[in-house]
N, C-alpha and C positions, 0 to 999 in steps of 0.2 A: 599895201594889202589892206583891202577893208576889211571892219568888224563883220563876222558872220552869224547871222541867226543863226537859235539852234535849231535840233530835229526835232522834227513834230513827232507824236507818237504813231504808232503801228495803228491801220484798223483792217481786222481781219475779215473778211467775207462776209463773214453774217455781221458784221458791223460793230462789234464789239473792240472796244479799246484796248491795247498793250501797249508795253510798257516803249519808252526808245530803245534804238539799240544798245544789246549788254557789250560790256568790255570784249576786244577784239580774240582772248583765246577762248572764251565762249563761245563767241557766235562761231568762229572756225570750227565746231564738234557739231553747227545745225545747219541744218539747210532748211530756207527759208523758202515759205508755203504762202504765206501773204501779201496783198500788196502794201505796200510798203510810201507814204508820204515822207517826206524827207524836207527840209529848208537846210540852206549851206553853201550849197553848190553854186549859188550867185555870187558868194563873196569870195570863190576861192582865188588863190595864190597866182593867177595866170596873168595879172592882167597888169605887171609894171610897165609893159612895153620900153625892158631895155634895150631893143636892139634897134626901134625906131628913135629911142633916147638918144644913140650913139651917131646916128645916120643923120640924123639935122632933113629927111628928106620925107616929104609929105607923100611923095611917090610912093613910097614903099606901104604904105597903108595900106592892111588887106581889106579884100573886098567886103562889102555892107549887103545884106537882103533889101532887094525892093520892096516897095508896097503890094507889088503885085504876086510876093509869094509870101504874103501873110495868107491867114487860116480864113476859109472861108466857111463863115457861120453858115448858111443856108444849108449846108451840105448835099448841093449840088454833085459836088469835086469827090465826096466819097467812095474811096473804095470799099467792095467787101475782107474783113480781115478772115485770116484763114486760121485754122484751129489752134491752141494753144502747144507748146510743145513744151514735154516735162523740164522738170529743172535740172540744170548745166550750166558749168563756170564758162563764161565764152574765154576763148582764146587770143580772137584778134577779130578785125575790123576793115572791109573793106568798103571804098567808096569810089568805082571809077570815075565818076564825073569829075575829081578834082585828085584824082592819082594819089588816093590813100590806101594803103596798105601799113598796114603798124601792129604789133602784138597788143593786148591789154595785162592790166596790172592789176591786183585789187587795191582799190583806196577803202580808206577805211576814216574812222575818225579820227578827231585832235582834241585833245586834251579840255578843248573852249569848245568841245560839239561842233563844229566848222567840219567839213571833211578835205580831207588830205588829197594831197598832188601828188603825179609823177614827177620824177627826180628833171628839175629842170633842164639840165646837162643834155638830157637824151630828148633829143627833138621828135624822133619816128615814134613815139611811145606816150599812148594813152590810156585811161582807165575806166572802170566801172567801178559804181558804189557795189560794193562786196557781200556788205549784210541787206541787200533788199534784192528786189526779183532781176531775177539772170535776164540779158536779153532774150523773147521767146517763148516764158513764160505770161502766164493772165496777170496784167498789171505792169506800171511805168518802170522800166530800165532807166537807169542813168549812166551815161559816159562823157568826161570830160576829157579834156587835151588842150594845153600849151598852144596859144596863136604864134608866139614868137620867143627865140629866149635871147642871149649875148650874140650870137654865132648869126642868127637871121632866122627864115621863117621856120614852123616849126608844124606838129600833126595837123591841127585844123585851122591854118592858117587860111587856107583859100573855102572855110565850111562857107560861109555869107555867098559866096557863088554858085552855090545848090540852090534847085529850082527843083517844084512840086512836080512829082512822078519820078526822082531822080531815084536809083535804087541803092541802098547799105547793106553790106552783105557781114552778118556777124561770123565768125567760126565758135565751135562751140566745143569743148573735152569730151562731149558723146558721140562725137564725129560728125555731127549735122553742121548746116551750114542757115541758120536763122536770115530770113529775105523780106526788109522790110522797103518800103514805098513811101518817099518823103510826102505828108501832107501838106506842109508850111514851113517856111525858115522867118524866123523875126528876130529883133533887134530890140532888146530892152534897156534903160537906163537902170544902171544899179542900182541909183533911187527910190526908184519904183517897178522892182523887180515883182514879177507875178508869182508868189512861191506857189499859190494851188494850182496856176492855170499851170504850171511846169513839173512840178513834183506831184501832184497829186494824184488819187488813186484811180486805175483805169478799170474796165468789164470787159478789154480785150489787152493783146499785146502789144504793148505800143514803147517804144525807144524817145530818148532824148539827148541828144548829142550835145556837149555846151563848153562854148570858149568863149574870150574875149573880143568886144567890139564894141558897138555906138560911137564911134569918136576917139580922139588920141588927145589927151593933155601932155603938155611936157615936164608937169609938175603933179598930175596925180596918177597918169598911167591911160589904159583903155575907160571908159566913162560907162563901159553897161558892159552887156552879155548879146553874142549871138544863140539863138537855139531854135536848131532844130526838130520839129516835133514829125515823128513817121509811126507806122503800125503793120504788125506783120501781115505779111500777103504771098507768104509762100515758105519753103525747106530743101533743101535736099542731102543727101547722105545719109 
């Protein structure tokens, strides 16, 4: 596990500065109205890659994002995103291009300001940051997921093989169904992780999906982060 930056602070629409997030039975009594910058989420817990550990097989390495579905500045490739929809805990997560279907959990943070994983046991099973904006809402979502745990691949083990226009479909507790449009899938070294270009704060609704990848060490685990960057472009229910 690497050390994880911590949270940056809250900046609320009109640009003014809060605090980071307060202790986790606080923020369970608010629901949150701002977008929300976060750092963390690069260093979290997903990326020992024990079960390529175990497998000795270079085969088994999930798939990596081309060059050719990195983000295209010109913004040629842009869609129009579609209006915001109020705030709701999502539920789950779908992704048919790569046969995901899994509930979500709330993570939340850790004691080092780092934020917290799903319980690695449970491979189908991914989460959202809890105290920042719902998928859906104006401003960056965040969800991550386990590429692999003991047993073999695990939620977003095959994410690196999404390609731009592919669609995520979130569920939400207010019975909508949040429909976003992948813009870009990249590959970064944990090194030199982009905490603003990934967490940073948005003027539409846009998701970011993030697990482990760039490479496999057998001595220090996955070497970056895969993520996904998409924006809403539709609802229903």
């Amino acid at each position: 596990m690497h050390p994880a930056p911590k949270p940056h602070s809250r900046t609320s629409d009109e640009g003014t500065e809060r605090p980071a997030p307060e202790p986790r039975r606080v923020r369970a009594r608010r629901r949150r109205t701002a977008n929300v910058a976060i750092g963390g989420v690069s260093a979290l817990a997903l990326c020992a890659g024990v079960w390529l550990l175990g497998s000795a097989a270079d085969a088994d390495a999930p798939p990596q994002p081309t060059a050719a579905e990195a983000a295209d500045h010109t913004g040629r490739d842009a869609l129009p995103s579609a209006p915001a929809l109020p705030a709701a805990n999502p539920t789950g997560i779908r992704i048919p291009r790569i046969d995901v279907d899994a509930p979500l959990m709330d993570l939340h943070l850790t004691a080092d300001g780092s934020l917290d994983v799903p319980p690695a046991g449970r491979s189908n099973l991914a989460g959202w940051y809890g105290a920042g904006t719902s998928p859906g809402e104006r401003g960056t979502a965040i969800v991550a997921g386990h590429v692999d745990n003991a047993e073999g691949p695990a939620v977003f083990y095959a994410l690196g093989a999404l390609h731009k226009g592919d669609q995520v479909e979130v569920a939400r507790a207010d019975g909508r169904t949040a429909l976003f449009t992948v813009d870009a899938v990249e590959v970064y070294d944990s090194r030199a992780f982009p905490d603003e270009k990934v967490y940073g704060a948005a003027s539409r609704p846009e998701l970011r999906i993030i697990t482990c990848g760039g490479g496999y060490s057998k001595k220090t685990g996955y070497l970056g982060n895969v993520v996904v960057f998409a924006h809403l472009t539709g609802s229903r229910g």
